[in-house]
MARKESE-694249 format. One record per residue: y, x, z of N, C-alpha, C in turn; residue number from 0. Coordinates in steps of 0.02 Angstrom, whole numbers, plus 50000, padded with zeros to 5 digits. Layout:
N
Y,X,Z,Y,X,Z,Y,X,Z,NUM .
...
This chain:
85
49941,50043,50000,50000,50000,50000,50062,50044,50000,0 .
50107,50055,49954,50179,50060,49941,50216,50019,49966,1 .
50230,50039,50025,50305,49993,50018,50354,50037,50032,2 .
50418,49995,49987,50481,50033,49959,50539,49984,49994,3 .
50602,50013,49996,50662,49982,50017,50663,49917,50021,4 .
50638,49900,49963,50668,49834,49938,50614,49766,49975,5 .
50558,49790,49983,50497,49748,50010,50507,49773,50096,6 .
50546,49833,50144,50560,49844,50198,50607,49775,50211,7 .
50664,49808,50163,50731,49748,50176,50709,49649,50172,8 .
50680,49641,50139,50657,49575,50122,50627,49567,50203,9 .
50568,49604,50214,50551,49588,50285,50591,49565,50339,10 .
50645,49611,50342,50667,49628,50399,50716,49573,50383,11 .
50735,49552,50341,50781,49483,50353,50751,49424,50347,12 .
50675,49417,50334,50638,49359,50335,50625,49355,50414,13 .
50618,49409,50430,50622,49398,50519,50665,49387,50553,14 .
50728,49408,50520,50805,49396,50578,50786,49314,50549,15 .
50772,49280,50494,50775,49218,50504,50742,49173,50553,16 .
50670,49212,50545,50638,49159,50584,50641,49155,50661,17 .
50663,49226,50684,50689,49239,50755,50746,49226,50780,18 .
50801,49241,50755,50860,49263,50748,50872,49320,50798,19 .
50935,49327,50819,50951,49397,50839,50951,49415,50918,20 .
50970,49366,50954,50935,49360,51025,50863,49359,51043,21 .
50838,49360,51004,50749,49340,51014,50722,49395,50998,22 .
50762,49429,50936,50749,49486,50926,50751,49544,50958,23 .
50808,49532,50977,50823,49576,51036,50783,49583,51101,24 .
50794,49528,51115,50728,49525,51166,50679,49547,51150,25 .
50620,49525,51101,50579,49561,51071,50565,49629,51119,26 .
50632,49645,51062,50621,49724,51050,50663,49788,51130,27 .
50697,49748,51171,50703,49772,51234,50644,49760,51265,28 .
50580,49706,51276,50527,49708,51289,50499,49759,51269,29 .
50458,49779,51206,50454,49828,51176,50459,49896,51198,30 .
50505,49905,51207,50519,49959,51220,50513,49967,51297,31 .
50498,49928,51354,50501,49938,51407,50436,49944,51419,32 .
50378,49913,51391,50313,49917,51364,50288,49981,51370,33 .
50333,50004,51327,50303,50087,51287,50312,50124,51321,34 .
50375,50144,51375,50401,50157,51430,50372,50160,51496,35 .
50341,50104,51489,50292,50103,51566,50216,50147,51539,36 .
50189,50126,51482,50136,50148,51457,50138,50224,51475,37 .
50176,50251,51437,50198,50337,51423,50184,50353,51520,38 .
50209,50315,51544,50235,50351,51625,50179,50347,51648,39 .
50142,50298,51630,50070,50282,51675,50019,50332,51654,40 .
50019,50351,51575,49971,50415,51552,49989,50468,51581,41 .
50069,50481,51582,50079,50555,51617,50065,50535,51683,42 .
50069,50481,51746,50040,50491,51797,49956,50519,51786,43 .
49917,50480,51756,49861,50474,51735,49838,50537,51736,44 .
49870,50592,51711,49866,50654,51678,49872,50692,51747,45 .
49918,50691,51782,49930,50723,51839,49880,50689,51885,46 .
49856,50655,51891,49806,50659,51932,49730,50650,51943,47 .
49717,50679,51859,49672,50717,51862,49672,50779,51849,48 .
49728,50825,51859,49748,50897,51872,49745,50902,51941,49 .
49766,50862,51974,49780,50853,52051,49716,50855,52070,50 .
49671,50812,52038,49616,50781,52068,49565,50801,52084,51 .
49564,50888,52018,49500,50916,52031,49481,50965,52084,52 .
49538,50994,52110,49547,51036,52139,49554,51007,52221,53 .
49585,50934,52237,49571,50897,52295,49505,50853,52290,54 .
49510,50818,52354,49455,50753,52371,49448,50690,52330,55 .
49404,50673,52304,49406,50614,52259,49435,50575,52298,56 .
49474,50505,52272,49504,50440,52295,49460,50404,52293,57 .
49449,50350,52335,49398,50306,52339,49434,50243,52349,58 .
49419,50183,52340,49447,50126,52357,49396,50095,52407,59 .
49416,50095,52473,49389,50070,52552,49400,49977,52568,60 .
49322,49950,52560,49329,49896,52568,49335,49872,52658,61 .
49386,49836,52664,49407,49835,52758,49345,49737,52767,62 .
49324,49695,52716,49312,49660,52737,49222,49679,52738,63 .
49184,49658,52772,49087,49655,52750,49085,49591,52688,64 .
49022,49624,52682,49003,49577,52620,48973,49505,52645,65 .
48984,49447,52625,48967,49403,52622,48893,49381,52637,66 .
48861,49322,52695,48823,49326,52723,48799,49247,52718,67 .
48750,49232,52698,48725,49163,52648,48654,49144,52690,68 .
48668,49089,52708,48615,49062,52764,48561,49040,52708,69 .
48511,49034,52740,48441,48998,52677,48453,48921,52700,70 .
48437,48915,52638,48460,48818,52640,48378,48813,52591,71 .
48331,48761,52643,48271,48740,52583,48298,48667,52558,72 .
48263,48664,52511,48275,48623,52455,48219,48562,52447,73 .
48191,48526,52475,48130,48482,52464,48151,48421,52421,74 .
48066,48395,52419,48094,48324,52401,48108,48270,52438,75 .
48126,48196,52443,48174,48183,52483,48099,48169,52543,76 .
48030,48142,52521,47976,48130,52532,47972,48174,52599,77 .
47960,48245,52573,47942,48295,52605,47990,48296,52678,78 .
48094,48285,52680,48097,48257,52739,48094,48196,52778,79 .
48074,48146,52760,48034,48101,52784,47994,48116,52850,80 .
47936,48152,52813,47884,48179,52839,47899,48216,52918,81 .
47967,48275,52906,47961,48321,52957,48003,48258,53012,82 .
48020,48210,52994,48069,48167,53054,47990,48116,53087,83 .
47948,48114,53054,47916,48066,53076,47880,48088,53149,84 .
């Protein structure tokens, strides 16, 4: 695919139409704050696994116990009948 000036320009004002220029804007200040957070989070990312090898792994510490599920039997209705009689 070639594209040249003339098929750039056509775009870019078929979009100021259908957006217009506040929306666009918005858009594109979104956008860019996007890319911004992204970038910062890889370079954290990056630093700490430089950091990381050389210290203690991070662990994520669960403070609650796990969940604890009574036995419930299941009969037919017959069967409690039976144990009341």
């Amino acid at each position: 695919m070639d594209f040249d000036f003339k098929t750039l320009l056509v775009v870019l004002v078929v979009v100021l139409i259908i957006f217009g220029g506040k929306k666009l804007r918005s858009i594109g200040d979104d956008l860019g704050h996007a890319v911004r957070g992204f970038k910062r989070a890889m370079n954290e990312g990056e630093k700490d696994e430089t950091a990381g090898s050389s210290g203690p792994s991070r662990q994520i510490r669960s403070e609650s116990t796990d969940a604890e599920f009574t036995e419930t039997r299941t009969g037919s209705p017959a069967s409690k009948g039976d144990r009341n009689a």
